[in-house]
C-alpha positions in Angstrom: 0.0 0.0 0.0 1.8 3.1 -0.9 0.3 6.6 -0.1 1.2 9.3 -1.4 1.2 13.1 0.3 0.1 16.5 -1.6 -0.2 19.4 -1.4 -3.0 20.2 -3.5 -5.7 18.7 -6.4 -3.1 18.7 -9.2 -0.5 16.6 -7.3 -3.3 14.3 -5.9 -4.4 13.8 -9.5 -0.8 13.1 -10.5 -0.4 10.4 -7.8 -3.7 8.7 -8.6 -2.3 8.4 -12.1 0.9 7.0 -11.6 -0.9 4.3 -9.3 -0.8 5.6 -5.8 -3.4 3.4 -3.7 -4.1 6.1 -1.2 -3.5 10.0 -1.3 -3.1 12.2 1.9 -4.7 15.7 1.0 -3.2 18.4 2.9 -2.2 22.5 2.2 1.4 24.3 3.1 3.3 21.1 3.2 6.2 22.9 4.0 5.0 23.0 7.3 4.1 20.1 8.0 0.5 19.9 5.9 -2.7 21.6 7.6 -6.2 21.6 6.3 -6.5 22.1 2.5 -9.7 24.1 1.5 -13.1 23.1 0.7 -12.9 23.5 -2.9 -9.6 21.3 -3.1 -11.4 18.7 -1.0 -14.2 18.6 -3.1 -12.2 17.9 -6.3 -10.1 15.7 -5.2 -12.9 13.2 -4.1 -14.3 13.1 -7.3 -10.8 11.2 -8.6 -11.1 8.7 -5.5 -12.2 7.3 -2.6 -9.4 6.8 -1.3 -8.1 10.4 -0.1 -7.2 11.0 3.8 -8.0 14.3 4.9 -5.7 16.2 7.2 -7.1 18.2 9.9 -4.5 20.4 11.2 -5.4 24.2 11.8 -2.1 25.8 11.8 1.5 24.7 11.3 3.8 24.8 14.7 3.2 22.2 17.6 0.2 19.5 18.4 -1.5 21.3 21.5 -4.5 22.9 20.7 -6.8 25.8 22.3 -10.5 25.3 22.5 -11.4 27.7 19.3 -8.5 26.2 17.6 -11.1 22.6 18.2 -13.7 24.6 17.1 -12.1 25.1 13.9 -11.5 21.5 13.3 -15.1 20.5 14.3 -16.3 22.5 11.8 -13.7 21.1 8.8 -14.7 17.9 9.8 -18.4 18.7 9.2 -17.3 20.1 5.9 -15.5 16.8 5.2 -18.4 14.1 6.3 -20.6 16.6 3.7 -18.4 16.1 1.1 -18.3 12.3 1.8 -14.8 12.2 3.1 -13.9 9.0 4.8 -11.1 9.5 6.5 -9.5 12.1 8.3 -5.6 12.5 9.9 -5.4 14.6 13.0 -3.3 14.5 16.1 -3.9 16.1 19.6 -1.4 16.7 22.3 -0.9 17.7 25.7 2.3 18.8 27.0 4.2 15.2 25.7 1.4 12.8 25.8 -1.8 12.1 23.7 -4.4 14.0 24.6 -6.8 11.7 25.3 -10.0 13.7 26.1 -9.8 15.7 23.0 -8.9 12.7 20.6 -12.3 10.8 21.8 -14.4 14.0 21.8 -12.8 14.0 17.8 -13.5 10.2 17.3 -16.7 10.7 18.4 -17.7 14.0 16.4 -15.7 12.4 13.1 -18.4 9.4 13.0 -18.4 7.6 10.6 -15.4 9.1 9.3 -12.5 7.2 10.3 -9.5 9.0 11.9 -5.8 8.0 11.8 -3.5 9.5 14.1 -0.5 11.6 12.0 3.2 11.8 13.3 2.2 13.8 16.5 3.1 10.7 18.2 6.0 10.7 17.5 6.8 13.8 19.3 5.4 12.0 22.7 8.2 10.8 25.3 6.9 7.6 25.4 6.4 6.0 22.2 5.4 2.3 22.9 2.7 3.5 26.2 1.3 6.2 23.1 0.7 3.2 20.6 -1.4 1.7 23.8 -3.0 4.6 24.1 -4.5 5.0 20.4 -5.3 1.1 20.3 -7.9 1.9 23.5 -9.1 4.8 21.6 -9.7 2.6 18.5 -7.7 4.2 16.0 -6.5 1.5 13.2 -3.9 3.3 11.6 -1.0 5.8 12.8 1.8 7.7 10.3 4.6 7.6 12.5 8.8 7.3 11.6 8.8 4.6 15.0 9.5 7.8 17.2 11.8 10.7 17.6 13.8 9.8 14.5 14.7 12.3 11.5 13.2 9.5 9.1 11.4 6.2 8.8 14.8 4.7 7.9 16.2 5.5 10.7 13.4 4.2 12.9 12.8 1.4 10.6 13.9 -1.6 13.8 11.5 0.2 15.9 8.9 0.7 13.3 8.7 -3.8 12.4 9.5 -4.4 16.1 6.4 -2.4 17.1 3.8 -3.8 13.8 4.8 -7.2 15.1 4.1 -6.6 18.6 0.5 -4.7 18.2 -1.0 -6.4 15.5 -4.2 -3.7 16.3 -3.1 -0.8 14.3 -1.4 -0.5 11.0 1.9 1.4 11.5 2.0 3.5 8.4 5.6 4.8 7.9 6.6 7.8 6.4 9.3 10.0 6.5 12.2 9.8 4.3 10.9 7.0 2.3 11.6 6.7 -1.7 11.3 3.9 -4.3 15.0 3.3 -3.3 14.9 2.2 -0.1 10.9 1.0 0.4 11.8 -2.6 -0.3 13.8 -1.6 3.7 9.9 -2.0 5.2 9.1 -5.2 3.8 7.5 -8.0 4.7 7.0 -6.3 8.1 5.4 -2.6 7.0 3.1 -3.0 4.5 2.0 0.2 4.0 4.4 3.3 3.6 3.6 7.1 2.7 5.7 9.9 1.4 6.0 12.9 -1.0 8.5 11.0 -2.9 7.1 7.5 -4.2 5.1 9.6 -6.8 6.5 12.2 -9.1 4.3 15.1 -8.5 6.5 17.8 -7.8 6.6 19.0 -11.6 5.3 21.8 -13.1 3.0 19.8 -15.2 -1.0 21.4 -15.8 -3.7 19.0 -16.5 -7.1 20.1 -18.0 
């Protein structure tokens, strides 16, 4: 399964075409992806199904005030509108999940499923934060196995972990091309990245 992140329609229709299975959909990727507009939303589910949202309101860290929840309560009523049907968020507190605002988001998000994005990666205990989003009933997390600069260099961590809580997909990302993806096999079977996919030309499709 190989997913592949953009940064707007054009790229997402770019990736669909040189066989991507999955896109993630996301503005100002340069910062880490947040919430791409309504009309790019839109369009972009009319060249699949298979398109993760991401819910992020601004770029910087994963702690959120109350209007900033606001915000993504509303873009995820945009998203279950436009038959969205799954989103990627990620809510923390201090260096830990937050827990009471990730369920009050499950629940809202219903039916649309919710993966949890490389916030957890950024928590200071990895393994007790996989726990965590296994009670919470999330099935998938993009994650690099921890505090590593890529998935390659989490990439023990990252099959040790799939192995051990069969639960949840561990979606890697970070780092990854069509050079080193074979790494993740048999153990990862499902990797994400801006590079499996050439999208990053300055092509224009009508």
């Amino acid at each position: 399964m190989r997913e592949a992140c953009v940064n707007n329609y054009l790229q997402a229709k770019l990736a669909f075409e040189q066989g991507a299975d999955r896109v993630e959909l996301c503005d100002n990727l340069h910062e880490g992806g947040t919430t791409p507009s309504y009309g790019t939303i839109k369009k972009s589910q009319e060249l699949s199904k298979n398109i993760v949202v991401m819910i992020r309101p601004r770029q910087g860290n994963f702690t959120y005030t109350q209007d900033e929840i606001d915000i993504m309560v509303s873009d995820i009523e945009i998203c279950k509108q436009l038959g969205v049907q799954e989103i990627i968020t990620g809510i923390l507190i201090e260096d830990k999940i937050d827990i009471e605002k990730m369920k009050f988001i499950i629940s809202i998000s219903h039916p649309i499923k919710v993966v949890f994005h490389m916030a957890i990666d950024e928590t200071s205990n990895y393994e007790e934060s996989i726990k965590t989003l296994i009670q919470l009933g999330i099935k998938r997390v993009l994650t690099k196995g921890g505090n590593f600069k890529s998935a390659i260099d989490g990439i023990d961590k990252l099959k040790f972990y799939q192995l051990k809580y069969q639960e949840i997909t561990f979606l890697a990302g970070g780092g990854i091309t069509n050079d080193n993806k074979h790494l993740f096999s048999p153990e990862i079977k499902e990797i994400h990245g801006t590079k499996l996919f050439n999208i990053t030309q300055n092509k224009q499709n009508n």
